[in-house]
C-alpha positions in Angstrom: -30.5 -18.9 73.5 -30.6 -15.6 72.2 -28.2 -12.5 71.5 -28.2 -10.1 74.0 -25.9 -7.4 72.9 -23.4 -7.5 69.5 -20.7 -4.9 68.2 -19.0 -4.9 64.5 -15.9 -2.8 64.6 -15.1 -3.6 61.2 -16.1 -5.9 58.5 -15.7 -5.1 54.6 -17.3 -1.5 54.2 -19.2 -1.9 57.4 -18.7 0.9 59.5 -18.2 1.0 63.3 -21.6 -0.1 64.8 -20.8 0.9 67.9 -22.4 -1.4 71.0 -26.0 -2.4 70.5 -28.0 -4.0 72.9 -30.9 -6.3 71.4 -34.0 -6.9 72.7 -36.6 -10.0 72.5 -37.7 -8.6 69.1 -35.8 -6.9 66.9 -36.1 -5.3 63.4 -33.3 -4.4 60.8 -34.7 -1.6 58.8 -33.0 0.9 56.4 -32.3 2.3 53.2 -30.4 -0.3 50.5 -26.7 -0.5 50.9 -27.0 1.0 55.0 -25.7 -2.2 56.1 -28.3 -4.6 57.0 -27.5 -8.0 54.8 -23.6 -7.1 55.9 -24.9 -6.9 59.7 -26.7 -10.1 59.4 -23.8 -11.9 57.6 -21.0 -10.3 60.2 -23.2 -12.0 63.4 -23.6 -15.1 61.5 -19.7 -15.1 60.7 -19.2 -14.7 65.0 -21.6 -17.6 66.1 -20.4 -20.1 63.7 -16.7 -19.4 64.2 -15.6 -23.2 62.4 -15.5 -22.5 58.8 -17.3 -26.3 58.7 -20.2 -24.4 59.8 -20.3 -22.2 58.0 -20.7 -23.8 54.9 -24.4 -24.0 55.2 -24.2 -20.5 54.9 -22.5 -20.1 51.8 -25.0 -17.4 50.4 -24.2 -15.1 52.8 -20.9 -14.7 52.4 -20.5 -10.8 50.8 -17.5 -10.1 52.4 -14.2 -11.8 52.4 -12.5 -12.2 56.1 -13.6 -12.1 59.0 -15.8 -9.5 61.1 -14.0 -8.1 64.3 -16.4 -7.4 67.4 -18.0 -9.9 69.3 -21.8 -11.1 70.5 -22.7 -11.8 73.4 -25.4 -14.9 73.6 -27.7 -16.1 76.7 -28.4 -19.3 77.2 -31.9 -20.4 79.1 -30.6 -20.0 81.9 -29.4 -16.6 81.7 -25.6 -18.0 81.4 -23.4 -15.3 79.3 -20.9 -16.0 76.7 -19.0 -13.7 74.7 -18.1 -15.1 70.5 -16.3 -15.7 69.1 -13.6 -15.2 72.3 -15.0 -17.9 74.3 -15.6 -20.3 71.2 -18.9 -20.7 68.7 -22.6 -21.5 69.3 -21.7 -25.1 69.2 -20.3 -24.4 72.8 -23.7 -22.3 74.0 -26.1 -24.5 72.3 -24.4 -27.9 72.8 
């Protein structure tokens, strides 16, 4: 599974991200405070949408609430679903 495209429309200070489409490898790079660590935590928020899972990720959690946008995740076999709207990674990933 991987995530083909994501978008954060808001999340905490976060601004509008707009629609970006990811590749196989990808690289967050920046200045400090340009959003990176608040990216990371937003997508993490959208694949585990059960706040059971997301307790393994409590470090993470710099924002309170939750990040509006979506990702969209491909399974091996080039299936498409959109989070969190169609559920969480659980679903994809089984």
């Amino acid at each position: 599974m991987r995530i083909k495209e994501y978008r954060i429309d808001t999340y905490g200070p976060l601004a509008d991200t707009g629609r970006i489409t990811l590749g196989d490898f990808n690289l967050f790079y920046g200045n400090n405070e340009e959003g990176k660590s608040l990216s990371i935590d937003a997508i993490v928020k959208m694949l585990f949408n059960k706040k059971s899972d997301l307790k393994h990720f409590e470090l993470l959690d710099r924002v309170d609430g939750t990040p509006e946008g979506y990702l969209i995740v491909e399974d091996e076999s080039g299936n498409e679903t959109k989070l969190p709207a169609e559920g969480d990674v659980s679903k994809v990933a089984g």
